[in-house]
N, C-alpha and C positions, 0 to 999 in steps of 0.2 A: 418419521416414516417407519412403518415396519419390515422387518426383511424376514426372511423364511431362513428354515435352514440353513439351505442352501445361499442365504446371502443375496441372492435376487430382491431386489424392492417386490410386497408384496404386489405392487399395481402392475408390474411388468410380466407378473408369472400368468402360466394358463388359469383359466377358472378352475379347471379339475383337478389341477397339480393343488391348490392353493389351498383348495377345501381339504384333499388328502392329508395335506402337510398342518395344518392350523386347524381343523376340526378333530380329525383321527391320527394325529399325532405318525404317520409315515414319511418316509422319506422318497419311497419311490413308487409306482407301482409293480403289482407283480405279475407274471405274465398273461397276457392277456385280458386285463382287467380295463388300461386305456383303450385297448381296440373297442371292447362292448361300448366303452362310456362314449366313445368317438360316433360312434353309429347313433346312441339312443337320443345323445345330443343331437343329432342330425336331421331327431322326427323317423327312424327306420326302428321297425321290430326287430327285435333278435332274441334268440333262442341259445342258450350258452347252457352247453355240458361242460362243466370243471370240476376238476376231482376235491373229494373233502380236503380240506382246509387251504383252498386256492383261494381266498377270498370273495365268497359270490355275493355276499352281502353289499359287501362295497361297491359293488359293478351296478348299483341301484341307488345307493345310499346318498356316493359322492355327484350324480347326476339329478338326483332329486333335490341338493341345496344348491346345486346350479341352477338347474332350472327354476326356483323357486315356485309358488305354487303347493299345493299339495298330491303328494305321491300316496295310494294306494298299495300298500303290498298284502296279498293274499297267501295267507298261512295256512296249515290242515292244523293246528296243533294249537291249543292255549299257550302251553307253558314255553313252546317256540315262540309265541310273540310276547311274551311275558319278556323270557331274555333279551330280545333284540329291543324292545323298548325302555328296559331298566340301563342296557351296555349305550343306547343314545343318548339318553335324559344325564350318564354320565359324562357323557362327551358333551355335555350344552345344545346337544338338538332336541326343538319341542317334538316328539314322539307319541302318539297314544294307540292307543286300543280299545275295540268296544266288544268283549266276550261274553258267555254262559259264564263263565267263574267269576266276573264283580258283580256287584249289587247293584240297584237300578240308579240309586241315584250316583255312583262313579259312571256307569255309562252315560249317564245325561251329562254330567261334567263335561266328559272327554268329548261327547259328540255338539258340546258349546263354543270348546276351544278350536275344533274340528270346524264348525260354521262361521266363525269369528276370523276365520286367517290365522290362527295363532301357530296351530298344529301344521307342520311339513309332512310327517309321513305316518298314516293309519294303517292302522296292522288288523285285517280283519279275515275271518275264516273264510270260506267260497260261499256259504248255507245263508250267512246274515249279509254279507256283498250282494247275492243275488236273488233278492227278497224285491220285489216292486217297490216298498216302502225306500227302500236303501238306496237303490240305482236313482229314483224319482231326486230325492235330498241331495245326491253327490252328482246329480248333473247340473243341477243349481252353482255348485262351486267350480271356483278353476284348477281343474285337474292336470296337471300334464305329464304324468308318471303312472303306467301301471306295472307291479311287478307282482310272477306267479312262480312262488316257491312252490320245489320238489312237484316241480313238472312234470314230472313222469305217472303222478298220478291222475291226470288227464287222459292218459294211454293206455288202452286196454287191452293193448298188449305188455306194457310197461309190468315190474313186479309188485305194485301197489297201487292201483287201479280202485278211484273212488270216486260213486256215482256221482258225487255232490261237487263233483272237479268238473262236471260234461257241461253243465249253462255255463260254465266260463266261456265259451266258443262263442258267447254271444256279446263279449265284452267291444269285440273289435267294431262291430254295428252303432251298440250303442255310443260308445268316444271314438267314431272314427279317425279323428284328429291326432289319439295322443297314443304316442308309444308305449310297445308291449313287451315284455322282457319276460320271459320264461327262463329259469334257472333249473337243473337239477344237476346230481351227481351223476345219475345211473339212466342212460338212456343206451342201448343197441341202434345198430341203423332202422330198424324196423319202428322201434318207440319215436325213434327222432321223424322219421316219417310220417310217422300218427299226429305226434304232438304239431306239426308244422302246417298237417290238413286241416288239424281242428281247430288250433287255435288260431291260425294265421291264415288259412286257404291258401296256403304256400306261398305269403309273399313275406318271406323274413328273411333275415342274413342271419344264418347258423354259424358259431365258430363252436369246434369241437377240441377241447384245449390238452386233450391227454389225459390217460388212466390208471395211469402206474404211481403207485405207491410204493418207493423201494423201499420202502424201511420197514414194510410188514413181511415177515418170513410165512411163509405157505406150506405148509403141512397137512398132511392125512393120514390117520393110521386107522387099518381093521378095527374096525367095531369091536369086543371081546368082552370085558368087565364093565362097563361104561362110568361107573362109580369110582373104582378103582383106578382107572385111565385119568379120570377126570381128575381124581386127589394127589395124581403122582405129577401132571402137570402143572398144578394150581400150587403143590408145596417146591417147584423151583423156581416161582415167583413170588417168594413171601414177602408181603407188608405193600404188594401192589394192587392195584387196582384193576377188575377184566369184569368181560360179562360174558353169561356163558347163556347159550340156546338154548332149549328143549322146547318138543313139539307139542307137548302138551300141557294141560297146567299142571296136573298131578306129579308127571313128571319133576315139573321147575319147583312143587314144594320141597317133594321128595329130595332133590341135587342140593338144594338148601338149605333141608335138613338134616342131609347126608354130611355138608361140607363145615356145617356146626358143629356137629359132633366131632368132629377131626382138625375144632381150631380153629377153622376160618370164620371169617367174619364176613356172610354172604347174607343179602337178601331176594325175595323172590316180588317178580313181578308177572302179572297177567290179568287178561282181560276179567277173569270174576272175581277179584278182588275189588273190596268199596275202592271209591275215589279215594278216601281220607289216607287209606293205609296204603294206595299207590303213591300218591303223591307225598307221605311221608318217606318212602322206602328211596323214592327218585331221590328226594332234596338229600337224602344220606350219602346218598350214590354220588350225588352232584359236589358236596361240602367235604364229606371227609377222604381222608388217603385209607387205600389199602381193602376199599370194601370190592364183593364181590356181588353184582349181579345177575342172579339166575332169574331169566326172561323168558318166554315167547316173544315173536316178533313185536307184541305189542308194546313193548317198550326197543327204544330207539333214537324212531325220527326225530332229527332235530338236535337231538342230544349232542353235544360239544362241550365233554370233558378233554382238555388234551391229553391227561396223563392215564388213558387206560394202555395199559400193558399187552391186552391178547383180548382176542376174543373167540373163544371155544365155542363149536357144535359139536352137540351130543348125540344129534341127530342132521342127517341131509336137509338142507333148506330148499326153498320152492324153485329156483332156478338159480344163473352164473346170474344175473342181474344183482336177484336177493342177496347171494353170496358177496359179491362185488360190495352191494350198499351195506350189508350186515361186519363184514370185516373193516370197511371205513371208520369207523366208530374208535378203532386201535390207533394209538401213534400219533396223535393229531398233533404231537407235542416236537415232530420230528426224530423224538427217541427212537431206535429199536424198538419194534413189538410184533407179535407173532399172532397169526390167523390159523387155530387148530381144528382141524376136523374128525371126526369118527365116521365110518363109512361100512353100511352095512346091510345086507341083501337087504333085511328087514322093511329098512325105511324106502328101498325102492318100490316096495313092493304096497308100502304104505300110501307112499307121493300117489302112483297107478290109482288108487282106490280114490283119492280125493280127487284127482281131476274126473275121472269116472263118476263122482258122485254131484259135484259142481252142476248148476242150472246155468247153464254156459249154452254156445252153438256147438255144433257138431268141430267148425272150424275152430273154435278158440280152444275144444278140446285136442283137438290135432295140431295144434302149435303149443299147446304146455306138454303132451308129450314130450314135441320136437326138443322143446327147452331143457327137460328133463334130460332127454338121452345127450343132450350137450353135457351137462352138469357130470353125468354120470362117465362121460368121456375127460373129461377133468381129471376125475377121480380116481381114474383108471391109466390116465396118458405116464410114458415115462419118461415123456419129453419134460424140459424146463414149464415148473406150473406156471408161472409168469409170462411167458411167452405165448400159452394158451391162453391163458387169461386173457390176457392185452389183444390177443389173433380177435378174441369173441367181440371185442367191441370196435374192430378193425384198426387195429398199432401196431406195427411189427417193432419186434424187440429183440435183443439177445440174448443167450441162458445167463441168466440173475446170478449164480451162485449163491443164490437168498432164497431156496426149496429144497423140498426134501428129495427132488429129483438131480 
């Protein structure tokens, strides 16, 4: 007979404790992770805000080998299901994925082991999930798991808001039989509102599990040299690892090539660079210690290095959300690390112009203002930044002693 950790015969323990303990090697759960699994087991949708590195994965993973079946999860991102499928296939669960980056005959593979029973959990984007062809194939099977990473882009009100996330609204019609689990980090009461009309016509159990990250220190300082600011922060972290923002690409070559020439060992990432030379600059990012990535937002989501050290803007970002999800990225390791910012008429004055110039309503222009002039109340408050922070996604908290205030 086998016994768990904990010494329980395995036949006597819960199903979800067992998979936890024998498939993903834990010993307990972490907060709020058996309430989700308790619910999704139960056939109820639920929508779960939990801060990075709370475990949201699992709040899907360990209820998908329970229930056996094949689970569904929808990613924005390749190389996000790249990882979660290479970190199960370690663990001995059959895992696959059908994307734009393998070749046709690995997607025919996958989508055999996929029709076959073999496969437990598909990792596929929203674009190829919600294709006639694809919906037609996977209602043939038995499904009983769906899960929608970084949820918040379904919301448009949310910080990253993407068309190809809106036909998910249509999931719950099509299997109305099988639970729906929406995940993000960064949702406001307003996004979690959105998310719950669209996705669920409001019939879900939300648990909202907390926002604080103590171990990231919050900081801002004036705008001035932004080169020089940036070289004197990045040399009392030497041989660590951060990723710094800039708004534009020119920008992020330039900080890049600025932080070269002064010894570090940064690379630059953005949207008009080829694939070949992002996706080499990430895997560097990803494998070795000590590197520095200078980004636009478009590098990110999804990313789960634990060991970054800070994560520096050079510039203002698009809201407290962005800021919220763009500083998660820091600390996942539990260490000490530090979210820096540079703050300056400039870039407000910049943000104004984009939303201004944005093919948006009248209304969604007059709520990125709103969001705007929160951020810039952030940035300006002398109160505990933490305490603000946490106020914006509704947590009351105490002054941290962990800001510059």
């Amino acid at each position: 007979m086998r016994t768990s950790t904990a010494g329980i015969p395995a036949e006597g323990r819960d199903p979800k404790r067992r998979v936890l303990q024998d498939v993903f090697g834990f010993d307990d759960f972490r907060p709020g992770q058996a309430d989700v699994m308790e619910a999704l087991l139960a056939g109820r949708h639920v929508l779960a805000v939990m801060p990075t590195g709370a475990g949201k994965s699992l709040c899907y993973q360990v209820p998908a080998l329970v229930l056996g079946g094949l689970t569904i999860v929808v990613s924005p991102l390749v190389a996000l299901m790249q990882d979660q499928v290479s970190a199960l296939r370690l663990a001995g669960v059959a895992a696959d994925t059908i994307n734009s980056s393998l070749d046709r005959d690995a997607n025919v593979a996958a989508w055999r082991r996929v029709a076959s029973g073999q496969t437990r959990l598909l990792y596929l984007a929203p674009e190829r999930l919600m294709t006639d062809r694809m919906l037609d194939a996977l209602a043939r099977l038995d499904i009983r798991l769906i899960a929608v990473d970084e949820a918040h882009c379904i919301s448009q009100w949310g910080p990253a808001f993407r068309r190809e996330y809106e036909d998910l609204a249509q999931l719950r019609d099509i299997f109305p039989k099988v639970p729906i689990i929406a995940l993000t980090a960064t949702a406001d009461e307003t996004t979690r509102t959105d998310i719950s009309a669209r996705l669920f016509a409001d019939r879900v159990d939300t648990l909202v599990l907390g926002f604080d990250r103590p171990n990231i220190k919050l900081a801002i300082e004036p705008k001035q040299d932004s080169k020089r600011q940036l070289l004197r922060f990045v040399e009392r972290h030497p041989g660590r690892s951060g990723i710094v923002y800039c708004l534009s690409r020119r920008k992020t070559e330039e900080m890049a090539a600025f932080l070269e020439k002064n010894g570090v060992t940064a690379l630059a990432y953005h949207a008009g660079m080829s694939k070949e030379a992002r996706e080499a600059n990430q895997n560097a990012f990803m494998t070795l210690s000590g590197v520095v990535m200078v980004a636009t937002i478009a590098f990110g989501m999804g990313i789960d290095k634990p060991d970054v050290a800070y994560v520096f803007h050079t510039d203002l970002p698009a809201s407290l959300e962005a800021y919220y999800q763009e500083i998660g990225r820091a600390g996942r390791d539990g260490r000490s690390a530090e979210a820096h910012m540079l703050y300056g008429l400039g870039d407000i004055r910049t943000r104004r112009l984009f939303i201004d110039d944005e093919d948006a309503s009248s209304e969604h222009k007059r709520r990125s203002h709103g969001r705007l002039d929160t951020l810039i109340g952030y940035c300006e408050t002398a109160q505990c930044r933490r305490q603000v922070l946490l106020g914006y996604f509704g947590e009351e908290a105490q002054p941290c002693g962990n800001c510059d205030n």
